[in-house]
N, CA, C and O atoms as a GROMACS GRO file, in nm:
protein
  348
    1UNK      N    1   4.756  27.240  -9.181
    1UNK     CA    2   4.862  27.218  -9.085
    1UNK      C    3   4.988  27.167  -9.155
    1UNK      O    4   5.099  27.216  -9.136
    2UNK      N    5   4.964  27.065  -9.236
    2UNK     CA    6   5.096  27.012  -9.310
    2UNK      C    7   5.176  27.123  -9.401
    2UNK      O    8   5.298  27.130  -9.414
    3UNK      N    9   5.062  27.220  -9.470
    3UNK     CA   10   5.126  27.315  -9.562
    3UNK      C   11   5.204  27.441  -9.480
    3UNK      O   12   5.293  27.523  -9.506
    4UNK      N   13   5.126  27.410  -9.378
    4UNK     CA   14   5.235  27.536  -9.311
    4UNK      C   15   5.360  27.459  -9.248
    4UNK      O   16   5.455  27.536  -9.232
    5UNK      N   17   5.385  27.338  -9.210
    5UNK     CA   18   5.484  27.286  -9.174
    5UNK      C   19   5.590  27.274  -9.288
    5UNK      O   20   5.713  27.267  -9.281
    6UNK      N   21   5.518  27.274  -9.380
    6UNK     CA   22   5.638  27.266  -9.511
    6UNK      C   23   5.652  27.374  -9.533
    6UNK      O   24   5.750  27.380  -9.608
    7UNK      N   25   5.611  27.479  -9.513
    7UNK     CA   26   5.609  27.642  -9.545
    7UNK      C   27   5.749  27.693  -9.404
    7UNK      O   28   5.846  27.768  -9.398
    8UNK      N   29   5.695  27.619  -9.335
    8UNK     CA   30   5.795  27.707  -9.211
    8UNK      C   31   5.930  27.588  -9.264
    8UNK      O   32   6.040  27.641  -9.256
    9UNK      N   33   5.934  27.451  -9.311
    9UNK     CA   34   6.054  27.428  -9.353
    9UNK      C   35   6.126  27.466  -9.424
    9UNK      O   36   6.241  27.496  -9.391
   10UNK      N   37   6.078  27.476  -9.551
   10UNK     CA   38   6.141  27.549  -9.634
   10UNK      C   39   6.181  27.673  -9.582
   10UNK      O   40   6.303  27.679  -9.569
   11UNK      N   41   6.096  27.813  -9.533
   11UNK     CA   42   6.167  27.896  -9.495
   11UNK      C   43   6.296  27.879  -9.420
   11UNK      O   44   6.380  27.967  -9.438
   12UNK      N   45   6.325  27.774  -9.335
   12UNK     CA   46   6.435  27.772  -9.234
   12UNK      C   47   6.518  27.713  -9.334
   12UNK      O   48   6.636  27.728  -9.303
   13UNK      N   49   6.497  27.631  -9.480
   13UNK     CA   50   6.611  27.603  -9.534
   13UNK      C   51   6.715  27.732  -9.618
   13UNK      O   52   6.837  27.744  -9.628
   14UNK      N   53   6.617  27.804  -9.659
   14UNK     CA   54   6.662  27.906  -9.774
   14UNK      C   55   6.661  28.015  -9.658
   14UNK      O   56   6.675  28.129  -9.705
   15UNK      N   57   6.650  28.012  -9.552
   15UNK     CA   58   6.765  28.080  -9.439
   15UNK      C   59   6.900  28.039  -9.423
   15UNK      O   60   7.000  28.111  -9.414
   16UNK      N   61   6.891  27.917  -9.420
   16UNK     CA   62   7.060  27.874  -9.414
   16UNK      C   63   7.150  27.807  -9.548
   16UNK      O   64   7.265  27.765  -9.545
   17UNK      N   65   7.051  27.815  -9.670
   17UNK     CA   66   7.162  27.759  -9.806
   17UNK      C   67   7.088  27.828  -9.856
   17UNK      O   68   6.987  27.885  -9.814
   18UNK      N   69   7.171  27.824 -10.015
   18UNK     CA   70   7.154  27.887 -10.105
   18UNK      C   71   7.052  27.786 -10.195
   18UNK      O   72   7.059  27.663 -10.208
   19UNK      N   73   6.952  27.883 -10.254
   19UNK     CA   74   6.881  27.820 -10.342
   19UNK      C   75   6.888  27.700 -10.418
   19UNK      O   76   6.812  27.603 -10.423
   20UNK      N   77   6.976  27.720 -10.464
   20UNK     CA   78   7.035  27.592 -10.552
   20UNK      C   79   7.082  27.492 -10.504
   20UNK      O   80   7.108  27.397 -10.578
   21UNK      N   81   7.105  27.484 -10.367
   21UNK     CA   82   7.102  27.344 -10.245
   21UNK      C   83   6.947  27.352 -10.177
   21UNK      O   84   6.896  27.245 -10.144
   22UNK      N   85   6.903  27.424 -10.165
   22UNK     CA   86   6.807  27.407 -10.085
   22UNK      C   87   6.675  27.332 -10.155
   22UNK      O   88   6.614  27.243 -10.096
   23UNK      N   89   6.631  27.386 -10.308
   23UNK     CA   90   6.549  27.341 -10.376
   23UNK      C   91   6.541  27.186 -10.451
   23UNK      O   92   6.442  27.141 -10.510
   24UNK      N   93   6.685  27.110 -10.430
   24UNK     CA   94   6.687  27.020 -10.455
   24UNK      C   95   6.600  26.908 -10.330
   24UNK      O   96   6.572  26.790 -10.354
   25UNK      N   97   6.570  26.975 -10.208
   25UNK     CA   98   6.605  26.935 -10.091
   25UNK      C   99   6.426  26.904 -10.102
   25UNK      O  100   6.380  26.833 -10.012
   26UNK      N  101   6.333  26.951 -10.203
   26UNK     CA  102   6.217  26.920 -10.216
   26UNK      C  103   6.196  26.804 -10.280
   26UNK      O  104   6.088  26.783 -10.336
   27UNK      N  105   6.262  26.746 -10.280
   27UNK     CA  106   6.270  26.629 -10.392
   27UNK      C  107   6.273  26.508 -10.256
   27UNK      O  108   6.232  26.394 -10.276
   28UNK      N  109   6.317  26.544 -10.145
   28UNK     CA  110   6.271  26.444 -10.034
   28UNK      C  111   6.138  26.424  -9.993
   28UNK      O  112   6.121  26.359  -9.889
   29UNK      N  113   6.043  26.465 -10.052
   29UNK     CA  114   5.903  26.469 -10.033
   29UNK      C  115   5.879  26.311 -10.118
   29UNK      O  116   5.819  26.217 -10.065
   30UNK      N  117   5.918  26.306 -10.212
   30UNK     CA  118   5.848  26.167 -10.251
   30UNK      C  119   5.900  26.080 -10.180
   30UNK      O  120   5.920  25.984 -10.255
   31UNK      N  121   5.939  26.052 -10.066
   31UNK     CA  122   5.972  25.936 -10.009
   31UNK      C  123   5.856  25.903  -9.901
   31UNK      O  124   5.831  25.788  -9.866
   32UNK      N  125   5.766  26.055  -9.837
   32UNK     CA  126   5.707  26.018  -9.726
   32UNK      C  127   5.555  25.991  -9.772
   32UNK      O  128   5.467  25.929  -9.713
   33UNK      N  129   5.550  26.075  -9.932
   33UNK     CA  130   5.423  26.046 -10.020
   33UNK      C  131   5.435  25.897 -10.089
   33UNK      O  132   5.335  25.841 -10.134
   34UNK      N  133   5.579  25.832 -10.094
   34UNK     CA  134   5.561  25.708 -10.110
   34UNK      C  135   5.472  25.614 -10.007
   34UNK      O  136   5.401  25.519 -10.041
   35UNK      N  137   5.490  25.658  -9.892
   35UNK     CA  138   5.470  25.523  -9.758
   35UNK      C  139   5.330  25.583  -9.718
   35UNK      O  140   5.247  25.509  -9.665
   36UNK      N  141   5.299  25.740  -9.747
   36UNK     CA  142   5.148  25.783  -9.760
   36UNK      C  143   5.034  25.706  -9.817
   36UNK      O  144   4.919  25.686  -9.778
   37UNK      N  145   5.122  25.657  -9.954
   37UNK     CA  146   5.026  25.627 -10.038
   37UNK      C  147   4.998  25.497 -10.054
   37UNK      O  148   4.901  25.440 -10.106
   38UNK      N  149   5.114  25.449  -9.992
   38UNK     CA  150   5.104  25.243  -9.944
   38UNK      C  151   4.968  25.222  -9.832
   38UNK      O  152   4.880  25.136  -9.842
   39UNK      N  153   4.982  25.346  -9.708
   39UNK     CA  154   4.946  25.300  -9.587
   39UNK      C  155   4.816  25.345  -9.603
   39UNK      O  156   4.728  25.260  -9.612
   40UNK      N  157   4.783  25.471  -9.608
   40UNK     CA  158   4.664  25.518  -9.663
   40UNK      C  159   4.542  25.512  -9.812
   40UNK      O  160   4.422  25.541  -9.811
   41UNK      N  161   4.608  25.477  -9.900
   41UNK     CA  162   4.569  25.487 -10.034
   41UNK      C  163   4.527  25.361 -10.085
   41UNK      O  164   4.439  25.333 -10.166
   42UNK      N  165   4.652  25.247  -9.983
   42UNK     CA  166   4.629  25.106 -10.056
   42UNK      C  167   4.704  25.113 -10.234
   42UNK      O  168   4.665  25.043 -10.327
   43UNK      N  169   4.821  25.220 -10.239
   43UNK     CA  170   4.931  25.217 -10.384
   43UNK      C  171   4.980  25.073 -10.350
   43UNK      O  172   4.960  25.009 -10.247
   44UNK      N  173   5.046  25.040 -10.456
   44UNK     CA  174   5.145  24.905 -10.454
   44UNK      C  175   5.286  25.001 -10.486
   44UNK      O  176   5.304  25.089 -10.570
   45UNK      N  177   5.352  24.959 -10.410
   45UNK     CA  178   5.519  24.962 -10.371
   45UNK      C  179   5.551  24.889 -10.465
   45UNK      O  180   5.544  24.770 -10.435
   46UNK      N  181   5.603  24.923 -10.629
   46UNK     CA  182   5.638  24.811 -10.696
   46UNK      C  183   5.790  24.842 -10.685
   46UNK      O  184   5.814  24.957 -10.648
   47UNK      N  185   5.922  24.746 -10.717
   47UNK     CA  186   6.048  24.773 -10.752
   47UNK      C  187   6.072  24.878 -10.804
   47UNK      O  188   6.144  24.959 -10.745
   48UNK      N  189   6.014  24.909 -10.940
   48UNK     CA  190   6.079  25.048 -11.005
   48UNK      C  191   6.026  25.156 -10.960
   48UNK      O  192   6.056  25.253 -11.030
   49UNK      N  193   5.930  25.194 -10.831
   49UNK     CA  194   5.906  25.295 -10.738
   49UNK      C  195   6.017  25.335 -10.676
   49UNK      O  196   6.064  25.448 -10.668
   50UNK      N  197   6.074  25.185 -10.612
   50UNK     CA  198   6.158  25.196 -10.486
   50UNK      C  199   6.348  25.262 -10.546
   50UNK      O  200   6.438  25.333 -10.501
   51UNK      N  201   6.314  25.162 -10.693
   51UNK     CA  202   6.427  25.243 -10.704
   51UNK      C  203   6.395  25.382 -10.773
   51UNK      O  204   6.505  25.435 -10.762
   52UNK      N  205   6.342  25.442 -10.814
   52UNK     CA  206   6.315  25.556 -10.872
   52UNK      C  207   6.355  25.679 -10.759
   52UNK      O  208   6.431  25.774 -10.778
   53UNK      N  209   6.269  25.639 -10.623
   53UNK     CA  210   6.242  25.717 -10.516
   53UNK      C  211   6.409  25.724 -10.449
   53UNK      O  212   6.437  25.824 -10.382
   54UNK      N  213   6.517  25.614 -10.470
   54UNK     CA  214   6.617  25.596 -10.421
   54UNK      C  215   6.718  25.661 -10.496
   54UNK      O  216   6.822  25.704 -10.446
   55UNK      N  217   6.680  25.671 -10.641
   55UNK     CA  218   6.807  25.718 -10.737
   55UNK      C  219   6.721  25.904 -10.690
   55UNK      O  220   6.812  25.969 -10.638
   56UNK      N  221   6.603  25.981 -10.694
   56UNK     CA  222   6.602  26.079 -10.645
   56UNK      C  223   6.714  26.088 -10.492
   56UNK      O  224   6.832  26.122 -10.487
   57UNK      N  225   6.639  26.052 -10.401
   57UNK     CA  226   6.678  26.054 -10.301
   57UNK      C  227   6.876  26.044 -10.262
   57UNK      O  228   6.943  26.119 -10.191
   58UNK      N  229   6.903  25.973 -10.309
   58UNK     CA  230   7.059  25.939 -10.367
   58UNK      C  231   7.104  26.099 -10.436
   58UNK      O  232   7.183  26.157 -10.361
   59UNK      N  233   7.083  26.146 -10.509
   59UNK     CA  234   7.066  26.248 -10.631
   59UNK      C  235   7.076  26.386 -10.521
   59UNK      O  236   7.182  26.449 -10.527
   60UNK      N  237   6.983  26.430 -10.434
   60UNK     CA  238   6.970  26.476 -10.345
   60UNK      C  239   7.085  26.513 -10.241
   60UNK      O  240   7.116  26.621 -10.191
   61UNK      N  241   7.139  26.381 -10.227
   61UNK     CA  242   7.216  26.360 -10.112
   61UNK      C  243   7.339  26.423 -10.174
   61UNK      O  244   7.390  26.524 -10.126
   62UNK      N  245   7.388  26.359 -10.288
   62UNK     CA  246   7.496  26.429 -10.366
   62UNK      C  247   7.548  26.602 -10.373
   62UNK      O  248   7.650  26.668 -10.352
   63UNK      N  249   7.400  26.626 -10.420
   63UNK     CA  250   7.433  26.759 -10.428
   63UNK      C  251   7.470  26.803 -10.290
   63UNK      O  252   7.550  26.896 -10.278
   64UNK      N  253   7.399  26.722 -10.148
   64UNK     CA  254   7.427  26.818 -10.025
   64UNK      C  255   7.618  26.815 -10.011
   64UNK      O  256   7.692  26.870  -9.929
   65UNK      N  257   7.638  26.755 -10.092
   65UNK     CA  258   7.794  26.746 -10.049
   65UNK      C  259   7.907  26.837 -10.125
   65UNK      O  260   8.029  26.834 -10.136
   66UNK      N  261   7.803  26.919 -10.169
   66UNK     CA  262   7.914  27.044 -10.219
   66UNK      C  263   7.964  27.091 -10.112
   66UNK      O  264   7.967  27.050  -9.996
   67UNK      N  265   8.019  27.213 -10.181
   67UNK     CA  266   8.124  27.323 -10.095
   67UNK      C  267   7.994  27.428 -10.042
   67UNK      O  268   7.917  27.493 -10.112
   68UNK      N  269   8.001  27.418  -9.924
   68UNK     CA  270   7.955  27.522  -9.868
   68UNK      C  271   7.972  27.671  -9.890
   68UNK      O  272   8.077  27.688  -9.953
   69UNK      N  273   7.928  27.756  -9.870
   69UNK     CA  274   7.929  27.912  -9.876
   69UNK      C  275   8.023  27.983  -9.768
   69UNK      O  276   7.984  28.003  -9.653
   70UNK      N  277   8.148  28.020  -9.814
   70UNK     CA  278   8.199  28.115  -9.696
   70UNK      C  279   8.173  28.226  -9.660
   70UNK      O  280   8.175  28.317  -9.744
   71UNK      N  281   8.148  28.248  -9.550
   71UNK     CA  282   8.123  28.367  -9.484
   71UNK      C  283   8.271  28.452  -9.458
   71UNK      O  284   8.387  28.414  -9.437
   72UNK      N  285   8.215  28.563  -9.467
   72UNK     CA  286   8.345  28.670  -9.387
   72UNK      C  287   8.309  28.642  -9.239
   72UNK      O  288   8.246  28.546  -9.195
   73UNK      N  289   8.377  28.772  -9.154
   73UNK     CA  290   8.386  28.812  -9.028
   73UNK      C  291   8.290  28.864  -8.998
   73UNK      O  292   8.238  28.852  -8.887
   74UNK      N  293   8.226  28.966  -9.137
   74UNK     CA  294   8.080  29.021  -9.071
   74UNK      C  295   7.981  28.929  -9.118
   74UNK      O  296   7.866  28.971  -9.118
   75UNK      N  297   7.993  28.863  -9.141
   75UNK     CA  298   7.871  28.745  -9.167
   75UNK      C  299   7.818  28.771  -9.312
   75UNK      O  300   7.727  28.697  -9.349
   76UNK      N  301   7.858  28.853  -9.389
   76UNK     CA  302   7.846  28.849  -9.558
   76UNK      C  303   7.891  28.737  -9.645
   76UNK      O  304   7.986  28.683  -9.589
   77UNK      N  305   7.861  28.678  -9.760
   77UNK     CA  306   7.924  28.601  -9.787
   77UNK      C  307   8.022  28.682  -9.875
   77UNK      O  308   8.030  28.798  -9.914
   78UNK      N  309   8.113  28.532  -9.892
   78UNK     CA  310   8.226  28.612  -9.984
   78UNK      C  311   8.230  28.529 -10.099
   78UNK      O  312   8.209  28.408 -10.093
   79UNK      N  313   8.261  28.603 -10.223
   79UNK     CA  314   8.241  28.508 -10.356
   79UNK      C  315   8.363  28.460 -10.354
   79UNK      O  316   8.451  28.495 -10.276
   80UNK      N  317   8.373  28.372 -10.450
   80UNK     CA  318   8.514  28.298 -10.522
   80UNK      C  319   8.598  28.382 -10.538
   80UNK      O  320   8.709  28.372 -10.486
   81UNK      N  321   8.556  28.500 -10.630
   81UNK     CA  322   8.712  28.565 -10.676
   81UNK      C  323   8.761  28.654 -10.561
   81UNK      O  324   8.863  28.724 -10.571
   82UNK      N  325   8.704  28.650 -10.480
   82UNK     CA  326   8.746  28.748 -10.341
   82UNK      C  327   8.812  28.661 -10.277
   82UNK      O  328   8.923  28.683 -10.228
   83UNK      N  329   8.739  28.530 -10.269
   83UNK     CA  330   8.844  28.433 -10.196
   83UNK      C  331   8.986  28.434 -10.239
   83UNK      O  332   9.080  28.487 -10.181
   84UNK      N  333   8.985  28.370 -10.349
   84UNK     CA  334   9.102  28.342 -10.448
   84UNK      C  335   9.203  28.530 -10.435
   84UNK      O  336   9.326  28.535 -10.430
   85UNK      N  337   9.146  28.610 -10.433
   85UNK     CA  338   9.241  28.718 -10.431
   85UNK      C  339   9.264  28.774 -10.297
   85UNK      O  340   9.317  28.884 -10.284
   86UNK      N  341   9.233  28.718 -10.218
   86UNK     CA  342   9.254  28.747 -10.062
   86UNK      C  343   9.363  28.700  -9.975
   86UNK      O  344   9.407  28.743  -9.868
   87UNK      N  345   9.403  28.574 -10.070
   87UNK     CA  346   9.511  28.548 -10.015
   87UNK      C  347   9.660  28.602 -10.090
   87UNK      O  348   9.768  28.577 -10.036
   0.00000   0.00000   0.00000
């Protein structure tokens, strides 16, 4: 059940970004296998977990703040140098 929930997520991500945003976006998994492994496992939560899991997580977030992908009118994307020579 969980693998297909991550199976149908991912598909809906790399429906709407491009690979290279989207695959970073797996890297949010160690945060919920962190509190998995406290609540269930009996792990110790030490400091350099929390920050480890935070400088990923942080890291993550960054990249979401690129430039998005422009679309045309017909819903294709359009590259850079088309942009840049379009106007």
């Amino acid at each position: 059940m969980v693998v297909t929930m991550g199976f149908l997520v991912w598909m809906a991500l790399l429906s709407r970004l491009d690979l290279s945003q989207a695959l970073p976006m797996l890297a949010f998994g160690y945060l919920p296998w962190l509190v998995i492994g406290r609540y269930f496992l009996g792990e110790a939560i030490t400091p350099m977990r929390v920050v480890g899991v935070t400088l990923i997580v942080l890291g993550v977030l960054c990249m979401g703040y690129g430039k998005a992908p422009v679309h045309g009118s017909d819903g294709a994307r359009v590259m850079p140098e088309a942009r840049s020579s379009a106007h």
